[in-house]
N, C-alpha and C positions, 0 to 999 in steps of 0.2 A: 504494500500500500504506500501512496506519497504522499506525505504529510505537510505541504508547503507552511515556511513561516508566516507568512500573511498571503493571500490570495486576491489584488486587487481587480482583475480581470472578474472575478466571481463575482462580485460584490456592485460590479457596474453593470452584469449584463441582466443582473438581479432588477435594477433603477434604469435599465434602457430606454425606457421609452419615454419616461420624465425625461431624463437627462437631458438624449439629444431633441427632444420639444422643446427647452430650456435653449441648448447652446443655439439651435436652430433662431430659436426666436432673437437671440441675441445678434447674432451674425445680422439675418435679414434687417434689423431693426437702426445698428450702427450703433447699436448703446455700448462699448464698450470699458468707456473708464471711469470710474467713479460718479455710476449714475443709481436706477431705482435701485437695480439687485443688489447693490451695495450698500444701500441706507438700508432696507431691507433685512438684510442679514445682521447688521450691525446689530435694528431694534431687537432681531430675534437673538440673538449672542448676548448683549444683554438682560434682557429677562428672562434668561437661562440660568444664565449667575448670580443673578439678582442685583445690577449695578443700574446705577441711571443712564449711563455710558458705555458705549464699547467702539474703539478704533480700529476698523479694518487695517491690514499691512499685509505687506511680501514677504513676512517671517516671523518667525516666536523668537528669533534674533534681534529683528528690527524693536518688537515690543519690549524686551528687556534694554536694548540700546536705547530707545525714544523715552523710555521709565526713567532712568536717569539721567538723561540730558534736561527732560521736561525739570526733575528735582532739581539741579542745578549742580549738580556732581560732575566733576572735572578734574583737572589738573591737580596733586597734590592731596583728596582726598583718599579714602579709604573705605572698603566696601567688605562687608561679613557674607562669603556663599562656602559652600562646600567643593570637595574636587570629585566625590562620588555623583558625576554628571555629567550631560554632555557638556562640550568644551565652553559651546554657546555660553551656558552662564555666567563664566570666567572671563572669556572675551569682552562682553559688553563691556564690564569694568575697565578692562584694560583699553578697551578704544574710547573709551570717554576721557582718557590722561589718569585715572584713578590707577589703585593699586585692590588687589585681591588681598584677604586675609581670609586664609579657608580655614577651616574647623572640619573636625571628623563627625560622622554620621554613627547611629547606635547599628545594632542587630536588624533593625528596621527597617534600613538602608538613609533612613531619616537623618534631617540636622539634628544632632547632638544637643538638645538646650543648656544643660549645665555647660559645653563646653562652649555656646555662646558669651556664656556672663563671664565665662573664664579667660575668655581670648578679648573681651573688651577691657577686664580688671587688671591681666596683665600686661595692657599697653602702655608704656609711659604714658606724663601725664600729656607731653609734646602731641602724642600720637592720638593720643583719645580724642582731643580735640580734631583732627583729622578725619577720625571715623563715622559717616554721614549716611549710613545705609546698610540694611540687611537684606539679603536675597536668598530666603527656605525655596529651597527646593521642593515641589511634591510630586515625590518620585514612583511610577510602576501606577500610578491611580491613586497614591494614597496620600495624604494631607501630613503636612506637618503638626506639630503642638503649637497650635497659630494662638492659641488662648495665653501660653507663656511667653510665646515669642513676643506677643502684644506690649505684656507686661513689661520684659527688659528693652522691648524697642522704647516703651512711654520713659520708662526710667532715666535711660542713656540719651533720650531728645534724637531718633533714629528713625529713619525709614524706613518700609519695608514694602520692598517690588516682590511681588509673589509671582516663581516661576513656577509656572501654572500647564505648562506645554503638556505634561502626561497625566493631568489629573483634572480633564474636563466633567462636570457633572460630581465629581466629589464632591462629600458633603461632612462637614464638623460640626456636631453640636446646632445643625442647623442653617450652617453657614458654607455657601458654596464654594470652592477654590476660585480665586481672584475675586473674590469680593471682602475681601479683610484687607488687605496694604492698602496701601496709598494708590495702587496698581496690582491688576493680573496680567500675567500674560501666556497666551496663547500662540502654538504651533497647528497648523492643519496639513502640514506635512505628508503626502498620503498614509502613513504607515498609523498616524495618529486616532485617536477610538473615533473622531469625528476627522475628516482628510479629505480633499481635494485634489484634483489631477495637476499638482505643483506643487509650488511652494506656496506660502499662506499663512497670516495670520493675524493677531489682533491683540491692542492693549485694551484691558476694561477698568473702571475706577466709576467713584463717585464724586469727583474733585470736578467742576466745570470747569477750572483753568487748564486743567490736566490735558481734558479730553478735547480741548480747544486747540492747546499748543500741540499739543500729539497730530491733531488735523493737519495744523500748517507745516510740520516738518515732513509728512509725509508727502508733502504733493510743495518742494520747493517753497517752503514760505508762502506758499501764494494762497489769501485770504478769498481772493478773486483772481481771474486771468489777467486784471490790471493793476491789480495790488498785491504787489508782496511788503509781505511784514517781517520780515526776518530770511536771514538763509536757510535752507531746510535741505532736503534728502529726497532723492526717486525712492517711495516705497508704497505704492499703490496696490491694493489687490483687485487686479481686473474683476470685470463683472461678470466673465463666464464661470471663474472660480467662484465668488459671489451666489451665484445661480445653482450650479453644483451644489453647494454647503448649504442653502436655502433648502432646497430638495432633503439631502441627506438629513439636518436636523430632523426633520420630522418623525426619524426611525431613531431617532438617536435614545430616546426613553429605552425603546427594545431590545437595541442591539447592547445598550448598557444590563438590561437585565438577560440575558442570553453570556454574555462576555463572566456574568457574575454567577451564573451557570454551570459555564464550564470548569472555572475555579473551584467549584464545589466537586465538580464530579473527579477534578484531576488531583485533589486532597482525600478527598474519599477512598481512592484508588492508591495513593500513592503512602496515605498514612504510616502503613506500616513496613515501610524499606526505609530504614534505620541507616543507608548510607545518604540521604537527603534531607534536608529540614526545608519546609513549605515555609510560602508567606502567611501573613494573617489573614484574617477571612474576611478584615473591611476594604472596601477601595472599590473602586470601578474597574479594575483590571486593565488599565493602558497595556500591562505586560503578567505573565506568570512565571516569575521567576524563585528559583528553588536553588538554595546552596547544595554544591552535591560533593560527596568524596570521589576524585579520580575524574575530574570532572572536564577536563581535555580528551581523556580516552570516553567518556562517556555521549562528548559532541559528537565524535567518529562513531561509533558505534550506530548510536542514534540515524548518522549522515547515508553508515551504507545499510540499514533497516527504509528508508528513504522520507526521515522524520527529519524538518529543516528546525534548526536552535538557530540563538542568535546569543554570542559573548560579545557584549558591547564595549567595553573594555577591558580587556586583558593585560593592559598597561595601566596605572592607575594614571588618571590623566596628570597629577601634579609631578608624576614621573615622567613625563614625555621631554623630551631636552630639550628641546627651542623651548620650551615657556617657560622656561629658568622658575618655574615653582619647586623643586625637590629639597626645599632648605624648610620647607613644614613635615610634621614628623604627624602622620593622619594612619597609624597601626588600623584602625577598622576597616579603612579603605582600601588599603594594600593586600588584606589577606581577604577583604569582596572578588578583590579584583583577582583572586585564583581560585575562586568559588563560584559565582556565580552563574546561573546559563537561563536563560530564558526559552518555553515552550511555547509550542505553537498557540496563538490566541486572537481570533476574530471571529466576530459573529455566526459568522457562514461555516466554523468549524460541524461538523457531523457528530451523531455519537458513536458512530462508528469510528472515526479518525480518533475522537478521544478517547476511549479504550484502547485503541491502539496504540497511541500514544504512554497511556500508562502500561501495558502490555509491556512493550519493549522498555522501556525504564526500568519494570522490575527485572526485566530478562539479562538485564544488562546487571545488576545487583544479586549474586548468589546468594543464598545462609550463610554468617547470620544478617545481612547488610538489608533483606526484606522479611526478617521476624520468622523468616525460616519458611517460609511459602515461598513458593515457586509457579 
């Protein structure tokens, strides 16, 4: 059987007939750049999350990068994210003239909170005053402790941009992912639980200055085509991608409870092979990933069974040598990064793929590493 990682061919030809009525309509009509499908989707991104606001863009990159330009974060200060992430989080910081200060993640895969207040208490006193932003990651679907993180952002007088890319439809205490910072922000990356045929994405907040300024750097300053207000950035999300993600939202309740599904059945299944520890059982499932013993041979095995994993870092990224991060000492994240592997996880999986999938897992695990069942 083949078990692709993600399937997006499936999944479109599932929405064929919306879609290309949508792109069709668009083409024939000449609406292509930030016209209805684009306010459109905004309104509905927004009262998804629950923000008064939300900024369409060409990336969950551009929305962490416009997060802190819009704050005013630049040259010389200093920004709290983690390095168990993609690069993107890190970068934004760095292209705004700022500097990174990561902190390690728990068992979680989560920011660390204690080791937040730890890595703000032990900065001189020079540098504290530097320190102008936090950026939780919430990673795999699952939320950070947004409720403590609140608390030492109010303490410290700190911002906080919630990267928000893997954890659309999450919910804390009530409260959706990007709707707690100052900003959310959002990837529609295809591979993401809500995706697009590109790239894509969007800041959301309830600050009107926020989502004003956010406007004009996306589309060069320009307030109007005769008035620019400032210099700004090309990061437009066309209106066929717009149309697209209009469309998709509407499944997106489903595909969230089908995704949270499958989690259940590949825990159920996988419970008891003692060579892997599962995630927890809250989050929307961006991803299913399970730490596992032997767990390079276990990619391969998996690979010629014809069940597609994904190691998204194998390197920890504050290890990568151009980003001259290797002088933070982040132990949880270096021993994720030889553990980790992510299973196959979208909608359109089968139960029959997923049995298979936990099939081969345990196949791949002898006594005692599956409680001794075979």
């Amino acid at each position: 059987m083949k078990v692709p990682f993600v399937n997006y061919s499936l999944q479109y030809n599932n929405l064929k007939e919306e879609i290309d009525s949508a792109i069709r309509r668009i083409l024939e009509s000449g609406d292509l750049i930030l016209r209805q499908d684009v306010e459109d989707f905004e309104k509905n991104l927004a009262d998804s999350v629950g923000v008064k606001h939300a900024v369409a863009l060409n990336s969950g990159t551009d929305a962490l990068f416009f997060s802190l330009k819009v704050l005013g974060i630049g040259q010389g200060d200093e920004v709290i994210t983690v390095s168990h992430t993609f690069v993107a989080s890190i970068s934004a910081i760095v292209q705004t003239g700022a500097a990174p200060v990561l902190v390690d993640v728990g068992e979680d895969y989560l920011m660390n909170m204690d080791l937040v207040e730890k890595a703000i208490t032990d900065l001189p006193a020079g540098r504290q005053e530097k320190l102008k932003a936090i950026i939780p990651v919430h990673l795999n679907g699952r939320m950070c402790n947004m409720e403590r993180l609140t608390e030492i952002a109010k303490k410290y007088n700190l911002a906080i941009v919630e990267d928000s890319t893997q954890a659309l439809g999450a919910e804390l205490n009530g409260r959706r992912a990007g709707s707690i910072g100052h900003t959310g922000c959002f990837s529609f990356y295809p591979a993401k639980i809500l995706g697009c045929f590109g790239d894509g994405g969007a800041l959301t907040t309830n600050n009107n200055d926020i989502a004003r300024k956010a406007k004009l750097f996306r589309d060069h300053g320009q307030l109007t085509k005769t008035s620019i207000e400032c210099f700004g950035w090309n990061s437009r999300l066309d209106n066929i991608q717009a149309a697209v993600l209009n469309i998709k939202m509407k499944y997106l309740p489903e595909w969230i409870k089908r995704r949270k599904e499958i989690a259940k059945e590949y825990s159920r299944g996988l419970e008891s092979v003692s060579g892997v520890r599962l995630p927890a059982a809250e989050g929307v499932f961006q991803n299913y990933v399970i730490k596992a013993e032997k767990r390079d041979e276990l990619l391969e095995f998996l690979k010629d069974r014809g069940v597609e994993t994904l190691i998204k870092d194998p390197v920890p990224t504050h290890w990568q040598k151009g980003l001259n991060l290797s002088h933070f000492n982040l132990p949880v994240s270096e021993r994720l990064a030889k553990e980790v592997i992510s299973l196959p996880m979208y909608p359109e999986l089968t139960q029959e793929q997923v049995q298979y999938v936990i099939s081969q897992v345990k196949e791949f695990y002898p006594p005692p590493f599956n409680g001794g069942k075979k």
